[in-house]
C-alpha positions as CSV (number, residue, x, y, z in Angstrom):
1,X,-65.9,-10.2,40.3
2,X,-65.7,-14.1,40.6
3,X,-64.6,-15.3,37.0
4,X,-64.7,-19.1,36.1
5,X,-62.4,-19.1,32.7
6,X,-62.9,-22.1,30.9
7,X,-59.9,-23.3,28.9
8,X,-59.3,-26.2,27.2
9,X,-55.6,-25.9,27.8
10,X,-53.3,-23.6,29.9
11,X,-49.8,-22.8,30.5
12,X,-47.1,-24.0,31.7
13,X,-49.5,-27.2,31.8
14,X,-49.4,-26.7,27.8
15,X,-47.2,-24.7,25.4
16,X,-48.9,-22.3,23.0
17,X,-50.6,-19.0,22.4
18,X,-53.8,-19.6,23.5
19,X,-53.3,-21.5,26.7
20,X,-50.6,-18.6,27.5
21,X,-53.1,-16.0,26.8
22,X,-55.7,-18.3,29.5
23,X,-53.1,-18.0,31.9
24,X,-51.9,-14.8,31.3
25,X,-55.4,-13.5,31.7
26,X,-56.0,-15.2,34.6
27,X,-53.2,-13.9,36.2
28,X,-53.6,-10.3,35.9
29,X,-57.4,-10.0,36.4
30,X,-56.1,-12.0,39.6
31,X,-53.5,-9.3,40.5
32,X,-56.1,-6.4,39.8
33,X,-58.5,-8.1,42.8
34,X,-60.4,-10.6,40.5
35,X,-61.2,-14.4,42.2
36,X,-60.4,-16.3,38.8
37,X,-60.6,-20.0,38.9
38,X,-59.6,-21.9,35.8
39,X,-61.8,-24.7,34.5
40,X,-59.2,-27.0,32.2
41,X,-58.4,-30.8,31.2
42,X,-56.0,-32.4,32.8
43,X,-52.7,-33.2,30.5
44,X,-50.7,-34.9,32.8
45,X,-52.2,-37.0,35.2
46,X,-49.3,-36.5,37.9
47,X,-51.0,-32.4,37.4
48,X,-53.1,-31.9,40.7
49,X,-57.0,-31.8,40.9
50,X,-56.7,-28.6,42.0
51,X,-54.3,-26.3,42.3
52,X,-53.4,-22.6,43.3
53,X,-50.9,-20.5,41.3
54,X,-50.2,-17.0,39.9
55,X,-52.5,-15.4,42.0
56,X,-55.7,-17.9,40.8
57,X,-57.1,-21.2,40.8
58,X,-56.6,-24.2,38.5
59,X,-59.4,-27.2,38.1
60,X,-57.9,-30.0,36.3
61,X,-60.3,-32.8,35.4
62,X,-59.4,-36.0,33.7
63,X,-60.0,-36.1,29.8
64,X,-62.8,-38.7,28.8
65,X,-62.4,-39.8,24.9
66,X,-60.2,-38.0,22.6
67,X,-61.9,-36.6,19.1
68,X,-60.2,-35.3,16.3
69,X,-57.8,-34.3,18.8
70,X,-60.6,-33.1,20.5
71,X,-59.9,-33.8,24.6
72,X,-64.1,-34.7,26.0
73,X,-64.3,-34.9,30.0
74,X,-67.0,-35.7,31.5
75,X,-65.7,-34.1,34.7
76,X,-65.7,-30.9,32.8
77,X,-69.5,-31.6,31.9
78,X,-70.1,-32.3,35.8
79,X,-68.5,-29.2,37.3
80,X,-70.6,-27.2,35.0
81,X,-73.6,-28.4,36.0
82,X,-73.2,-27.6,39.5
83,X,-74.9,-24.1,39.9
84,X,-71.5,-22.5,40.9
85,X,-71.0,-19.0,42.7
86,X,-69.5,-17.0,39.6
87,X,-70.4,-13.7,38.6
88,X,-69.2,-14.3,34.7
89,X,-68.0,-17.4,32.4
90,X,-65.0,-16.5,29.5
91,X,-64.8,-19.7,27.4
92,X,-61.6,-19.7,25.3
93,X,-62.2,-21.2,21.6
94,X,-65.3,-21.9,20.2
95,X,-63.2,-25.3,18.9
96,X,-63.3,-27.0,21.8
97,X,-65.5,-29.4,24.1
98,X,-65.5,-27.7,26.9
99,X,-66.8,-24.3,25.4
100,X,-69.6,-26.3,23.8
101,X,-70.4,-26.9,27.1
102,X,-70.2,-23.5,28.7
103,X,-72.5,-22.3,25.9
104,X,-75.1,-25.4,27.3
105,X,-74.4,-24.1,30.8
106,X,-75.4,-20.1,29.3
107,X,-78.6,-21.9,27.5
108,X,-80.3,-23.2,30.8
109,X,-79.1,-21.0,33.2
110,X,-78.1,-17.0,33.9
111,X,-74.4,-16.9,34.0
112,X,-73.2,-14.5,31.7
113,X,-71.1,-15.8,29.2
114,X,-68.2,-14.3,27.1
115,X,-66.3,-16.2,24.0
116,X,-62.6,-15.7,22.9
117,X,-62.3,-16.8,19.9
118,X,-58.8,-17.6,19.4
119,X,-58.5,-18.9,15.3
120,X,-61.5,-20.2,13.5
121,X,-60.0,-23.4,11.8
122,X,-58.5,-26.5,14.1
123,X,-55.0,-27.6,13.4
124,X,-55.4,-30.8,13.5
125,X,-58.2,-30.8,11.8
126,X,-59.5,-31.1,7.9
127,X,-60.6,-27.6,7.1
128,X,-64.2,-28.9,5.8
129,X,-65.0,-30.8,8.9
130,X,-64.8,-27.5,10.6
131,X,-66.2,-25.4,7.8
132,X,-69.5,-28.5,8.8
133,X,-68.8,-28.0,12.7
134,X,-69.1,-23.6,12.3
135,X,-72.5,-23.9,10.5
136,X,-73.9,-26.0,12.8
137,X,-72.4,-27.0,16.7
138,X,-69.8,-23.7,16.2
139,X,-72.5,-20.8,15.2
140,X,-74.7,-22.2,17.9
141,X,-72.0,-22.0,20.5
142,X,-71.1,-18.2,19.6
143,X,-74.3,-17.5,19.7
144,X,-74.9,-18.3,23.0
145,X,-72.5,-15.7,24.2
146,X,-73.4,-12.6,25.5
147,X,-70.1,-11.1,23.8
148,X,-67.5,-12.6,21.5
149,X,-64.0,-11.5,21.5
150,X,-62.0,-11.0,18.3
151,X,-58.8,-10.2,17.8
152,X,-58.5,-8.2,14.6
153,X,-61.9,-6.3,12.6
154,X,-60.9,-9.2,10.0
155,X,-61.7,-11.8,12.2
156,X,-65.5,-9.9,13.6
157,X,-66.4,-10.3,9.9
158,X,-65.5,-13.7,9.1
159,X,-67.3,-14.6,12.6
160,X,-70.6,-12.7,11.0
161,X,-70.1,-14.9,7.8
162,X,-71.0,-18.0,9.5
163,X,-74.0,-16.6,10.9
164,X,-72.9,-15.8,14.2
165,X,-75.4,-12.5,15.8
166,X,-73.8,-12.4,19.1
167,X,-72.1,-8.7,20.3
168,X,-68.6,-9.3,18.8
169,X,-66.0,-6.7,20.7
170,X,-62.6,-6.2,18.7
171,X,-60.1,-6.8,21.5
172,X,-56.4,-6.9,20.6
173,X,-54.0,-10.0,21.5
174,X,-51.5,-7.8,23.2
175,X,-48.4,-8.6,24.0
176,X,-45.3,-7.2,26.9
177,X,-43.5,-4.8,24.5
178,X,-41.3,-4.3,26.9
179,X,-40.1,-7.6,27.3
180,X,-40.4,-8.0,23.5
181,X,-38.2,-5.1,22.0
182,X,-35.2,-4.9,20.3
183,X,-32.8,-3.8,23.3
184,X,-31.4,-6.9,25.3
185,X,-29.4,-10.3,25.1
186,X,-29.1,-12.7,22.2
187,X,-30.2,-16.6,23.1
188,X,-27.2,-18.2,23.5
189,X,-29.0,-21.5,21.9
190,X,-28.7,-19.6,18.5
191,X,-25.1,-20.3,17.0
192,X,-24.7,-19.7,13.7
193,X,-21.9,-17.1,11.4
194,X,-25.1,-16.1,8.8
195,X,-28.6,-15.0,8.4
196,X,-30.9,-16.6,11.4
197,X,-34.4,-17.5,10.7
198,X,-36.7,-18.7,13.2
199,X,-39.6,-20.7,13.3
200,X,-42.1,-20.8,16.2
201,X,-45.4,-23.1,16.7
202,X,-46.3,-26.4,16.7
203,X,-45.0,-29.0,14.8
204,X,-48.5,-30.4,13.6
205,X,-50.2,-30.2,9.7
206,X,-52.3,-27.0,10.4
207,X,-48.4,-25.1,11.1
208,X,-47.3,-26.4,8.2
209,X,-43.7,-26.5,9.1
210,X,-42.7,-28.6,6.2
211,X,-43.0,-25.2,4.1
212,X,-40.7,-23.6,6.4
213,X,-38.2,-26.3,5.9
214,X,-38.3,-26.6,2.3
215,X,-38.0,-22.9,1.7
216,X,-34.8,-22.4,4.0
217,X,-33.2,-25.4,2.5
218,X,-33.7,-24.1,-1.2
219,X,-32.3,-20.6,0.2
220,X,-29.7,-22.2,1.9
221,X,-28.5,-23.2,-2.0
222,X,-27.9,-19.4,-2.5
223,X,-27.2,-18.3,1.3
224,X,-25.0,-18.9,4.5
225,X,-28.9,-19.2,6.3
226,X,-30.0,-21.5,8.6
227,X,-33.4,-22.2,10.3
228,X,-33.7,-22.8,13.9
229,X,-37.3,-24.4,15.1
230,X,-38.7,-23.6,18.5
231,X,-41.9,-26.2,19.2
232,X,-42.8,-29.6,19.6
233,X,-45.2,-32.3,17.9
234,X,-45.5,-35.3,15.6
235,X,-43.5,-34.0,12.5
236,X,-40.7,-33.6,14.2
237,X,-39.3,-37.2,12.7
238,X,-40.1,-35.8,9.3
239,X,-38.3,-32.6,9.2
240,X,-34.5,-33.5,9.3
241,X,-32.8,-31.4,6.8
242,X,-28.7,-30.2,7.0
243,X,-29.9,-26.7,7.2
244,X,-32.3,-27.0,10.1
245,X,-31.4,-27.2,14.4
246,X,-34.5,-28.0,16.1
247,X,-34.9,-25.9,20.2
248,X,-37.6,-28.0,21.5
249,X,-40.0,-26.2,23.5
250,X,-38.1,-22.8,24.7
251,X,-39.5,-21.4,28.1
252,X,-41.5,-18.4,27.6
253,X,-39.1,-16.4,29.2
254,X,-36.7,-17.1,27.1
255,X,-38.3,-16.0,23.7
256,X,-37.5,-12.4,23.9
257,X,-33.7,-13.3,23.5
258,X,-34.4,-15.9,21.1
259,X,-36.5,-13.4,18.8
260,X,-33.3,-11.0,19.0
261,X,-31.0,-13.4,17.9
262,X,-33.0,-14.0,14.5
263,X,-32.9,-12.4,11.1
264,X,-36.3,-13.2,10.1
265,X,-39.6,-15.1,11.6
266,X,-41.5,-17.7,9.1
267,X,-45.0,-18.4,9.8
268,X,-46.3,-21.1,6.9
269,X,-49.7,-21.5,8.4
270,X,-53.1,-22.6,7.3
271,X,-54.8,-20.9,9.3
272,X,-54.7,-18.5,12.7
273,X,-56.4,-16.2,14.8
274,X,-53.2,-13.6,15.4
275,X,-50.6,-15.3,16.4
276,X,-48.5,-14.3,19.3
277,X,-45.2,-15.7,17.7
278,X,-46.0,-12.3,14.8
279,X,-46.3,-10.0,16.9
280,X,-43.5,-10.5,19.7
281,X,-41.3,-11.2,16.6
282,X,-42.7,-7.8,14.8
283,X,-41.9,-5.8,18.7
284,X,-38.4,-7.2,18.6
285,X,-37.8,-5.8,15.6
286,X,-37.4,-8.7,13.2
287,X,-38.9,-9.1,10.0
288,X,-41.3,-11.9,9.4
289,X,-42.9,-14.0,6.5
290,X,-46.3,-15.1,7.0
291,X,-49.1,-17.1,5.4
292,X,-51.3,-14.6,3.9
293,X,-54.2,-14.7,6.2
294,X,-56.6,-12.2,5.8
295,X,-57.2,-11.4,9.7
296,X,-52.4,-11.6,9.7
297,X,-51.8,-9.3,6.7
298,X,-53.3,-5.9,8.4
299,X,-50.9,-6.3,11.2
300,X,-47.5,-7.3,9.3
301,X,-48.4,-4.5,7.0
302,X,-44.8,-3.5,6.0
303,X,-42.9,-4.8,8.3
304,X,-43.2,-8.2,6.9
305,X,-44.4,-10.2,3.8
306,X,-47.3,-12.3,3.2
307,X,-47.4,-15.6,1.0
308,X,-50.4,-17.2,-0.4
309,X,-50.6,-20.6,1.4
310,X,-48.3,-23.6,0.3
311,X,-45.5,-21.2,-1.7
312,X,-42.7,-21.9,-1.4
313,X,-41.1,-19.9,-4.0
314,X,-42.7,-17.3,-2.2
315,X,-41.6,-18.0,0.5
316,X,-38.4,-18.0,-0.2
317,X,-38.9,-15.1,-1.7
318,X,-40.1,-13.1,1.3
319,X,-37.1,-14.1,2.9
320,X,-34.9,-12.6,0.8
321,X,-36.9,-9.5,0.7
322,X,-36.8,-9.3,4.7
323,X,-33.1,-10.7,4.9
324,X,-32.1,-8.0,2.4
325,X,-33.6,-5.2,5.4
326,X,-35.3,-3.5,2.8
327,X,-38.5,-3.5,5.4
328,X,-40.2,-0.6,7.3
329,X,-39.0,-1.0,11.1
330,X,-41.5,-4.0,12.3
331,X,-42.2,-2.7,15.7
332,X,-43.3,0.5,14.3
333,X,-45.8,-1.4,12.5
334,X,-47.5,-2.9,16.2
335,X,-46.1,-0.3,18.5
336,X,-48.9,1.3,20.5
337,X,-51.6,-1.2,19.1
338,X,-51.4,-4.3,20.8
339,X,-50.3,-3.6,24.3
340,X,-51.3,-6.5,26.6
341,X,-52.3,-4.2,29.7
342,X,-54.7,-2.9,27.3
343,X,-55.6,-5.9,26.6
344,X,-56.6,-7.1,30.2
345,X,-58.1,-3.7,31.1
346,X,-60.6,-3.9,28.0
347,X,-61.2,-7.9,28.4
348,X,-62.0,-7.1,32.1
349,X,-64.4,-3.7,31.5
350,X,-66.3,-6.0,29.3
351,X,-66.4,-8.7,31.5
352,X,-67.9,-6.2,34.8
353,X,-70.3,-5.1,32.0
354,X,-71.7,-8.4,31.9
């Protein structure tokens, strides 16, 4: 099966979920005999054109115009357009350009075309431009797709709220829960005599990291706790507090001992699809504290707490509650559910059906 994956954004060429998930994908439909070429924006213009790793193919073209942190290319629009020998299209995220145009590609021509939707709601976006943009430009996109993928049952219905009559399959986000378990080293990046908690993602408005922050620090008045951030972006500069130490961006391969070395995961969100950082956190059998997102709270169940949006009493609350290890075992709570093989075996039978 010749697979053209359209992605906004992979990894290593960016950090995060989704574009790990592209790549991830990529790789193992690669390894099971797949020709999977990847169809992305360029975000470093030393990146080659084109470029063959992992098993498949990367094709980097040059962003455009940026909007709304939206990246446009009009070599993405071009490449499209040529007819292409590919059996089957999978667009990741019905938020960006690029799967707008896949959809237009599905409209005037036969290529089958498959949607992941990876998180309704942009992060860098105002959550009423978007609520605009999915009953208009975003409903038409999914329903161009011959199949939608969505993580959780949640997530199918609030896709069918917007109007959306496309097939939606339920297909996990899986993760290695091998590589994710309890059993292993500690980072050695983590350095600290108390409770550890760890806070993974982006460092942009839609993470809202500023409620993590402010939660540890008024815990911190009570507790020997300290919170240790692992991401990037632009509110880094406004995030300095005493009882903060900021990673960076950690290698991938690095998280599982990062995740063991922590006490407790805090994930103060706005808005997800289901995040990675839960789950791999929830296999390694630490605790987290989550926004309480209806399509998040199934999962954590109780091996975690969930916090309305913004509360950071809560907040600090659910720390305490998870600190205290008077939890259910976390991994229990994903074990057996959201195995990545599965994950690529399903995607893929789905895919052949097409």
């Amino acid at each position: 099966m010749r697979i053209l994956r359209v992605a906004q954004k992979v990894y290593p060429d960016t950090k995060g979920g989704g574009a790990y998930h592209a790549h991830a994908m990529s790789r193992d439909q690669a390894e099971m005999g797949h020709d999977v070429t990847v169809l992305t924006v360029r975000q470093d213009p030393y990146l080659p054109h084109i470029e063959e790793r992992d098993g498949y193919t990367v094709v980097r073209f040059e962003p455009t115009v940026n909007l709304l942190g939206n990246d446009i290319s009009s070599g993405v629009a071009q490449y499209l357009a040529q007819d292409g020998d590919f059996d089957v299209m999978h667009a990741h995220s019905h938020l960006y350009f690029s799967t707008n145009l896949a959809a237009l590609k599905r409209w005037l021509g036969d290529v089958p075309l498959a949607i992941t939707n990876h998180g309704l709601y942009s992060q860098t976006a105002p959550e009423w431009v978007f609520d605009l943009y999915l009953k208009t430009v975003g409903r038409w996109t999914f329903n161009q797709a011959d199949v939608v993928f969505c993580y959780t049952t949640e997530d199918r219905e609030r896709v069918r709220e917007f109007g959306v009559d496309s097939r939606i399959e339920v297909v996990h986000n899986g993760i290695d829960t091998e590589r994710f378990c309890p059993d292993g080293p500690e980072s050695d990046r983590i350095d600290h005599d108390g409770p550890v908690v760890v806070f993974v993602g982006r460092l942009v408005e839609g993470k809202r990291p500023k409620d993590a922050v402010a939660a540890v620090s008024r815990l911190a008045e009570t507790r020997n706790v300290k919170l240790y951030v692992a991401g990037e972006g632009p509110l880094r500069s406004e995030m300095d507090e005493e009882h903060v130490n900021f990673l960076g961006h950690i290698p991938y391969e690095e998280m599982p001992a990062v995740y063991r070395a922590a006490d407790a995961l805090v994930l103060s969100s706005r808005a997800e699809g289901l995040p990675r950082t839960v789950l791999e956190a929830m296999a390694s059998g630490v605790g987290v504290v989550v926004s309480d997102l209806e399509q998040v709270a199934p999962v954590v169940d109780g091996g975690g707490v969930t916090v309305p949006v913004g509360d950071i009493a809560g907040f600090v609350e659910g720390l305490e509650t998870v600190l205290d290890g008077s939890m259910e075992d976390p991994r229990a709570q994903i074990e057996g559910q959201f195995d990545w093989t599965e994950s690529v075996e399903r995607t893929t039978q789905l895919l052949e059906d097409l």
